[in-house]
C-alpha positions as a LaTeX table, in Angstrom:
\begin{tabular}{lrrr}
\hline
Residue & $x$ (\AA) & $y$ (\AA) & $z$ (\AA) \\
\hline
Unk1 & 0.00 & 0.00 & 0.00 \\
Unk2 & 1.09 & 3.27 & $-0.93$ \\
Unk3 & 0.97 & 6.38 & 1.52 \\
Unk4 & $-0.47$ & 9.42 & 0.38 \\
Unk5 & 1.39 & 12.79 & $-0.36$ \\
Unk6 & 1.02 & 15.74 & 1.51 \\
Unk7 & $-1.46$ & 18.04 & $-0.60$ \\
Unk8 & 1.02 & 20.85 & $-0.02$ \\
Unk9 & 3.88 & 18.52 & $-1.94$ \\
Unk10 & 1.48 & 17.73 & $-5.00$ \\
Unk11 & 0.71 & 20.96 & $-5.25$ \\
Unk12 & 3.99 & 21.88 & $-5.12$ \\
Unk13 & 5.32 & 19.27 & $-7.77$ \\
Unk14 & 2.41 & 20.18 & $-10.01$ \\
Unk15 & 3.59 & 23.97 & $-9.88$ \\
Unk16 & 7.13 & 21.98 & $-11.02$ \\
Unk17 & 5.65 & 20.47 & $-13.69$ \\
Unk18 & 3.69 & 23.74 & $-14.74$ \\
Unk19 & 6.88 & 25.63 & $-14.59$ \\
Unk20 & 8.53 & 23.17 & $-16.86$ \\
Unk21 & 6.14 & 23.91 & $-19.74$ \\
Unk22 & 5.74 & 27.63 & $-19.46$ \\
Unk23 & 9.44 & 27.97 & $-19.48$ \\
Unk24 & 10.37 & 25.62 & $-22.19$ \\
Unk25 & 7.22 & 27.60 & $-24.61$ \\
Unk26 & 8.92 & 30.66 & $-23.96$ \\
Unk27 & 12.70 & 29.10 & $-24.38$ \\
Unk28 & 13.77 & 30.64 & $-21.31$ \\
Unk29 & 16.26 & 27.71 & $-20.83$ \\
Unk30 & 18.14 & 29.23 & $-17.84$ \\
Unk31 & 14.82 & 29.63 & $-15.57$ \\
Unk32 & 14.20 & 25.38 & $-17.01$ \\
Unk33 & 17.72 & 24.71 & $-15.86$ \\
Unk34 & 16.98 & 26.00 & $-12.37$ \\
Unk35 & 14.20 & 23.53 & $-12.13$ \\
Unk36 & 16.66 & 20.49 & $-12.16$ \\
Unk37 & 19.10 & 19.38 & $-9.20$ \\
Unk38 & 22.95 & 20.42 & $-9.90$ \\
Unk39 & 23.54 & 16.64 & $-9.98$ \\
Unk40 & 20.15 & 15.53 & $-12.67$ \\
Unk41 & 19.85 & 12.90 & $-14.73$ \\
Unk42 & 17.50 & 13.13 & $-18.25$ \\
Unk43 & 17.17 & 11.02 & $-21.14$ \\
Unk44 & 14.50 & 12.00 & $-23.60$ \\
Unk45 & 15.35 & 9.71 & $-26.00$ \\
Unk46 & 17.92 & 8.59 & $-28.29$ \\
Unk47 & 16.47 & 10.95 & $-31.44$ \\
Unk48 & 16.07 & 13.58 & $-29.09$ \\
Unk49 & 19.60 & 13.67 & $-27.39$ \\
Unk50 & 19.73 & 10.54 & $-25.29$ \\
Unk51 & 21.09 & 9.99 & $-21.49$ \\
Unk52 & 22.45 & 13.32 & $-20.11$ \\
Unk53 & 23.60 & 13.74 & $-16.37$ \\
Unk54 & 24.04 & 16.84 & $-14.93$ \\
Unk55 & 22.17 & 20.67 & $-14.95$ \\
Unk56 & 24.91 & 22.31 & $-17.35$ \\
Unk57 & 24.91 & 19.84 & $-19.79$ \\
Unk58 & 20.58 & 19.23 & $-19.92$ \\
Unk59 & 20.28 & 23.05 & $-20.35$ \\
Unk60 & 22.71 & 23.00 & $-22.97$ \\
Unk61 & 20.90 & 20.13 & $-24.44$ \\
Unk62 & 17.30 & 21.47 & $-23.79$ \\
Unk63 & 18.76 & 24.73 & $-25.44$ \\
Unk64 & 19.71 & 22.56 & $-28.53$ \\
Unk65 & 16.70 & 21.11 & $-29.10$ \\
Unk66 & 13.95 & 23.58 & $-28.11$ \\
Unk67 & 16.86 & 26.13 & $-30.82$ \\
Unk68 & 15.07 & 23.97 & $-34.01$ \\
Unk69 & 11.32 & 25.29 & $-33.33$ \\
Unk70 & 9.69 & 28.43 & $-34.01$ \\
Unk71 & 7.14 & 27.78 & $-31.05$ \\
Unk72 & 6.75 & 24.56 & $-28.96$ \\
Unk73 & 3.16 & 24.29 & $-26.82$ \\
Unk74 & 3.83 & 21.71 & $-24.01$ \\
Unk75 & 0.18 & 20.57 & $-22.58$ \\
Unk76 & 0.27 & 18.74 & $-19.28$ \\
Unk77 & $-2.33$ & 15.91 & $-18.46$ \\
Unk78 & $-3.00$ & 13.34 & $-15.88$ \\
Unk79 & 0.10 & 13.02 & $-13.22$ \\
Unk80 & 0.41 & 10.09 & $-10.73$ \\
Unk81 & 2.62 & 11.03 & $-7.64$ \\
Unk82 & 3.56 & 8.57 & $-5.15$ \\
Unk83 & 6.43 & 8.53 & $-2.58$ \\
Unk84 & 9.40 & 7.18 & $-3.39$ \\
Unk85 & 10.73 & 4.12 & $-1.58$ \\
Unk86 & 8.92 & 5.45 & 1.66 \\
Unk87 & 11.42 & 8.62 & 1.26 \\
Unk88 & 9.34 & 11.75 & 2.08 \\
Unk89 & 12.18 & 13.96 & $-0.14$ \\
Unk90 & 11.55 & 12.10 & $-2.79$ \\
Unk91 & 8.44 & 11.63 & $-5.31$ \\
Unk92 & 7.93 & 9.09 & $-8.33$ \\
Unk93 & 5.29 & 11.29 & $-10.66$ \\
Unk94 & 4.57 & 9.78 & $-14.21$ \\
Unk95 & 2.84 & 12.86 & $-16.00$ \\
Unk96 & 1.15 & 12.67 & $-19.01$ \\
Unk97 & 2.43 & 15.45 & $-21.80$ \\
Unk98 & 1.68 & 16.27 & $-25.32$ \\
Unk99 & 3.91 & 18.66 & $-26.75$ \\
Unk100 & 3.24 & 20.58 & $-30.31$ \\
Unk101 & 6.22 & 21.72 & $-32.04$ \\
Unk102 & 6.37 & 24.35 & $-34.92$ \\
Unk103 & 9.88 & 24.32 & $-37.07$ \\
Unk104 & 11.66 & 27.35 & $-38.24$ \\
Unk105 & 10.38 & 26.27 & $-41.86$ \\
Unk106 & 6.78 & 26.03 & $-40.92$ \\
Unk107 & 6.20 & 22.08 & $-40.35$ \\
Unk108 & 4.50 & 21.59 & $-37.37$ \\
Unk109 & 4.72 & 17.96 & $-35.47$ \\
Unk110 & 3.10 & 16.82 & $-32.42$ \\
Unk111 & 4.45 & 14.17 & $-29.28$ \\
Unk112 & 1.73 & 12.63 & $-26.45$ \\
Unk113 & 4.82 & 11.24 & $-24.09$ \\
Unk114 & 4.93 & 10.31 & $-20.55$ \\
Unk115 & 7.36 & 12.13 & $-18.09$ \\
Unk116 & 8.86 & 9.83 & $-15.99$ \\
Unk117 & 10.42 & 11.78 & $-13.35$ \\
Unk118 & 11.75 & 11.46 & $-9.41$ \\
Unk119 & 11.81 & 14.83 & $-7.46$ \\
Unk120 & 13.18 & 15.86 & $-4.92$ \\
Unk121 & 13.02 & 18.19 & $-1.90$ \\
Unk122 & 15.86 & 20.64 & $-1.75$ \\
Unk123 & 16.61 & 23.77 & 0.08 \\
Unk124 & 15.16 & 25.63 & $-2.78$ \\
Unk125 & 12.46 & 23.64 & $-2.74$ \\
Unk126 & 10.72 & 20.65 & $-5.23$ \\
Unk127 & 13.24 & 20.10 & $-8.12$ \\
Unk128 & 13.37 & 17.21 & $-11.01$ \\
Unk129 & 16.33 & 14.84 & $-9.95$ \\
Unk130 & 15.34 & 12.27 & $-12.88$ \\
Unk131 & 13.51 & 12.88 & $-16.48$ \\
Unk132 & 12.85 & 10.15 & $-18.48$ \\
Unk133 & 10.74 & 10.74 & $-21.62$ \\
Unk134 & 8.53 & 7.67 & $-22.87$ \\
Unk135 & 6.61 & 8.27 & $-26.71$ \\
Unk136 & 3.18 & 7.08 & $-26.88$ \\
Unk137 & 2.36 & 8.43 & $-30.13$ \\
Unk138 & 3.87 & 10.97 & $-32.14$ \\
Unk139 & 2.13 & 12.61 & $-35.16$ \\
Unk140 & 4.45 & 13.93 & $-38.23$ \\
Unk141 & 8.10 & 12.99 & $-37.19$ \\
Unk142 & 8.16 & 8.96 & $-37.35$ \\
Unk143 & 12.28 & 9.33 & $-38.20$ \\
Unk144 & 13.06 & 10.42 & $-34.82$ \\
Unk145 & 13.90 & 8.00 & $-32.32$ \\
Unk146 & 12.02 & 7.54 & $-29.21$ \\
Unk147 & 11.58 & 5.38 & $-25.99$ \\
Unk148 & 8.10 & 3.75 & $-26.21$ \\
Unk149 & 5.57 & 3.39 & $-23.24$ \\
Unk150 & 5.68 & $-0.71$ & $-22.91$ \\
Unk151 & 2.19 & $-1.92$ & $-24.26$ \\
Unk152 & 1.27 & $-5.73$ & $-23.83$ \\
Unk153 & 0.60 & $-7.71$ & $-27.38$ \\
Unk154 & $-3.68$ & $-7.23$ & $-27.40$ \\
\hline
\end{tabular}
């Protein structure tokens, strides 16, 4: 059985995951880099820049990537929190994302992924520790790579 969260953490972690979007939409990549621990680990995929460990080298990398669009509009969805390993500093959240992307030339592409992320509490408060990005469907770029969300065989 899993214990609940505080309300003020989810709240907290959903501001997180709020922040996350509004700052990547309006590429203000320092403010995202603030959001992850000194020490983070990401991987968003292998098309889309693979395993990267620490906040330096994911801003540079979120700078990279969010450099190739015109406009991006990340939507959040559904999130499931839960403590992590009985750790109250620590959250496992899965949150649901789909993330429209418009290129410098005009084509516009679209990803419904899955954030798989463990935060953390730090001094300056609830910050990602862990990013993960799982594709469930993405419309209009089928040459990029991705990490799937497992589906059993119907």
């Amino acid at each position: 059985m899993t214990h609940p969260l505080p309300v003020e953490d989810r709240l907290a972690t959903a501001d997180l995951m709020s922040d996350y979007c509004e700052l990547v939409d309006a590429y203000d990549i320092d403010a995202v880099a603030l959001l992850f621990t000194p020490d983070c680990v990401t991987d968003y995929g292998p098309g889309r820049g693979g395993r990267v460990t620490g906040r330096n080298a994911v801003r540079d990398r979120i700078a990279a990537g969010q450099a190739q669009f015109r406009r991006t509009h990340h939507q959040l969805g559904q999130s499931r929190l839960r403590p992590h390993a009985g750790d109250p500093d620590r959250i496992d959240a899965v949150t649901y994302v789909t993330a429209t992307h418009e290129e410098w030339d005009g084509r516009q592409w679209r990803a419904h992924l899955r954030y798989v992320d463990v935060v953390v509490r730090t001094a300056d408060g609830w910050l990602l520790a862990e990013r993960r990005v799982h594709a469930a469907v993405i419309e209009g770029r089928p040459e990029i790579e991705w990490v799937w969300v497992e589906r059993r065989t119907p």
